[in-house]
N, C-alpha and C positions, 0 to 999 in steps of 0.2 A: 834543468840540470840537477836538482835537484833527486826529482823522482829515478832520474838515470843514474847517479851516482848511487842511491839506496838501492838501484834493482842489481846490479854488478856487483856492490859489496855482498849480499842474501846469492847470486851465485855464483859468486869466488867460491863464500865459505861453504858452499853444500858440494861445488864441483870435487875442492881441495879434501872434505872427508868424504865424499867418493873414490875419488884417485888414491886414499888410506886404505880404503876394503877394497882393493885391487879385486878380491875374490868374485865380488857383485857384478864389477866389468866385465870379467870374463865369461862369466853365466851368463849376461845380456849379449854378449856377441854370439856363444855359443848355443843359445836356443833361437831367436831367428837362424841364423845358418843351417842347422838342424831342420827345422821347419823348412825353410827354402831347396833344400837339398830333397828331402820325401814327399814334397808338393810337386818339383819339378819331373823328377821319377816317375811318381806315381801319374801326373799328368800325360808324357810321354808313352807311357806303356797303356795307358785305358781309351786315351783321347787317339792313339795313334800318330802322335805328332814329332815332331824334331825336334831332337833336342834344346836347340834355340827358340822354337815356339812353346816346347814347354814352359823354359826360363822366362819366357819373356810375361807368359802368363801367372806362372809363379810369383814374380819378384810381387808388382806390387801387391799383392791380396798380402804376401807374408809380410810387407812392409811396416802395411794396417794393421791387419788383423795380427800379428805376432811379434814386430817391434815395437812400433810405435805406442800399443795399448799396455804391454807389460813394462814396459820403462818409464810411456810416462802417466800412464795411470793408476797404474801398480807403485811405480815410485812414485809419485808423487804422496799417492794414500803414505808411503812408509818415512817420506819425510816428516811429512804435517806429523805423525805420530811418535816418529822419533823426538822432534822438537817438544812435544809435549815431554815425554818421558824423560829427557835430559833438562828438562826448568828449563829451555830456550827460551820459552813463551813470556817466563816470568823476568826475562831481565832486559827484553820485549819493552815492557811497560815502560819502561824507564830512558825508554829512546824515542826520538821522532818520529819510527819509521811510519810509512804507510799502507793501510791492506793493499792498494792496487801495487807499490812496489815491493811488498813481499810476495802476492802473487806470479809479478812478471819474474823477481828474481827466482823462484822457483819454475816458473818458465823456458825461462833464457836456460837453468841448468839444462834441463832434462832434454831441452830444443836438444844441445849441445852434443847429448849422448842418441836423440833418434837421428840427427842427423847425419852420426857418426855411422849407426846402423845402417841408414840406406844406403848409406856411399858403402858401406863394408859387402850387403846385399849385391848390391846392379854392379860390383865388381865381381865378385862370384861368379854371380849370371851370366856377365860378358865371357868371362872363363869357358861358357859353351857356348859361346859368341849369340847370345841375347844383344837387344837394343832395345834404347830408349826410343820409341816411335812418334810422340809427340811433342809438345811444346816444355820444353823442360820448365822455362817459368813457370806457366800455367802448373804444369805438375810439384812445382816447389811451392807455390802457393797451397795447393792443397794440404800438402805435408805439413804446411805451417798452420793452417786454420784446425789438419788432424790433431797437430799436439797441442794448441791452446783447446779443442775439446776435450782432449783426456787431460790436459791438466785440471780442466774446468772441474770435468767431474771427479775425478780423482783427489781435487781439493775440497768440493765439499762432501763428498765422503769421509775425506781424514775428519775432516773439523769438525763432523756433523756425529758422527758413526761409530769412529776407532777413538779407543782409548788406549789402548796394547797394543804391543806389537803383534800379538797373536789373532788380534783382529782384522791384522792386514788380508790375511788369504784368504778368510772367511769374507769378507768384503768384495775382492778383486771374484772368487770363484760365482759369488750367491748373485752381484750384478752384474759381471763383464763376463761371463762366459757365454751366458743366453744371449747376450746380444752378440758376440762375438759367432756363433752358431745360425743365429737370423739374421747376421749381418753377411754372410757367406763366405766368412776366413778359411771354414773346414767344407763347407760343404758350399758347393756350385749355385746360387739365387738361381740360373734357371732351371734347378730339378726344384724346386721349391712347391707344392702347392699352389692352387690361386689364394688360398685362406691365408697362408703363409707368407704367398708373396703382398698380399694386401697391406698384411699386418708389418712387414720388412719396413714398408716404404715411410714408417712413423720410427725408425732406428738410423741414429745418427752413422752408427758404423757403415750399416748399407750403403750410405752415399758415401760416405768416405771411401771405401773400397769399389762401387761403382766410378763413381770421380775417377779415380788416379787409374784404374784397372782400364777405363778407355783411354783415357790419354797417354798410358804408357804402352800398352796393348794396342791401342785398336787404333793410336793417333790420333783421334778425334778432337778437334777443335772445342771454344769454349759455346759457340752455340749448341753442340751436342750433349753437353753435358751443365747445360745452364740451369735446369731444374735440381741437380744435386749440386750444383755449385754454391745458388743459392740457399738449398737449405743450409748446408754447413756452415755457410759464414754469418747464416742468424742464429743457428743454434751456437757457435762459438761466441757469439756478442752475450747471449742469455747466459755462459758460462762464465765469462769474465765479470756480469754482474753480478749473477751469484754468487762467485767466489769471492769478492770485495764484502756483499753481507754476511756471508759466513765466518766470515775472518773477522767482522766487528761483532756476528753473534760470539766465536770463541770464545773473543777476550773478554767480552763481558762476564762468561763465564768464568774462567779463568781468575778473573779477576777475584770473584767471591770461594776459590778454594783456599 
């Protein structure tokens, strides 16, 4: 109870100064949309497809690769640095809290906001009567083990990397774009290379958007996609314990400014 009551109070307070910069929400809905809308287009006119098979191939790659990674990897980088910049850190010390419940309460926020995305997304979609083709659990599991990845790395990026805020986009552009490009958000894994495609299959986004992109796409069950299943959910386990030591490197620092 404990650890549950400290991760809810860390994302009350970050959800309630979100819902303050109204501005940031509206940018995160309106660039997935954005992205979902000239993927779905652009898919339909080159692939030659229906509009519905467009969408349906659209939704999840823009889910991954354009909601899920700029909201919570992107924020999460601009929490961690915000806290810094505003002395959060510093009055930190003088409370109980835990790295793994300030991890999860920054978590649980940003769940909150990709979650909001998908659902804003595969309504869209439906709008040119796209569907969900597979196991929706199964596919909501992925979306959950996607965002404790990018919070993972997203958190020791802030903690580790950023000190400003101005170091946010220089962070998000220098490591998440390239994976985001190898991972096949912009561009199709099979026009890939075999150089390329070798090198893919060591990037967590790759499976994250192979994962969700057959199970929403192609329907496919969890033995078809058990080799990306699995990776995700041990690279997410590596991420959660990294971000618990990063959070005790911070403070340690922190503590000597």
């Amino acid at each position: 109870m404990k650890y549950w009551g400290e991760t809810l109070a860390v994302a009350q307070r970050i959800l309630i100064e979100l819902l303050r910069r109204r501005r940031s929400l509206i940018f995160w809905s309106i660039f997935p949309v954005s992205v979902l809308l000239l993927n779905g287009f652009i898919v339909a006119e080159r692939a030659q497809l229906s509009m519905a098979q467009a969408f349906e191939y659209a939704a999840p790659t823009t889910v991954v690769g354009a909601a899920l990674f700029f909201s919570c990897l992107g924020g999460s980088v601009a929490t961690v640095v915000s806290e810094r910049e505003q002395q959060t850190l510093k009055r930190l010390f003088i409370s109980p809290l835990s790295g793994i419940s300030y991890f999860l309460g920054i978590f649980v926020a940003h769940s909150c906001i990709g979650i909001g995305q998908t659902l804003l997304i595969y309504t869209i979609a439906a709008f040119w009567q796209a569907k969900f083709q597979g196991s929706i659990l199964l596919g909501g599991i992925i979306i959950l083990l996607s965002i404790i990845s990018y919070v993972g790395v997203g958190f020791v990026l802030g903690t580790q990397f950023a000190r400003r805020t101005e170091d946010v986009n220089a962070l998000v552009a220098a490591f998440g774009v390239p994976l985001l490009i190898l991972g096949g958000a912009f561009v199709p894994s099979f026009v890939f290379p075999k150089t390329l495609l070798n090198l893919a299959k060591f990037n967590p986004v790759y499976h994250m958007i192979q994962a969700f992109l057959q199970v929403s796409d192609e329907g496919k069950n969890f033995a078809d996609i058990e080799f990306h299943f699995w990776f995700l959910y041990a690279f997410a386990i590596v991420m959660v314990g990294a971000g618990w030591l990063c959070y005790r490197r911070m403070l340690s620092v922190e503590r000597r400014l």
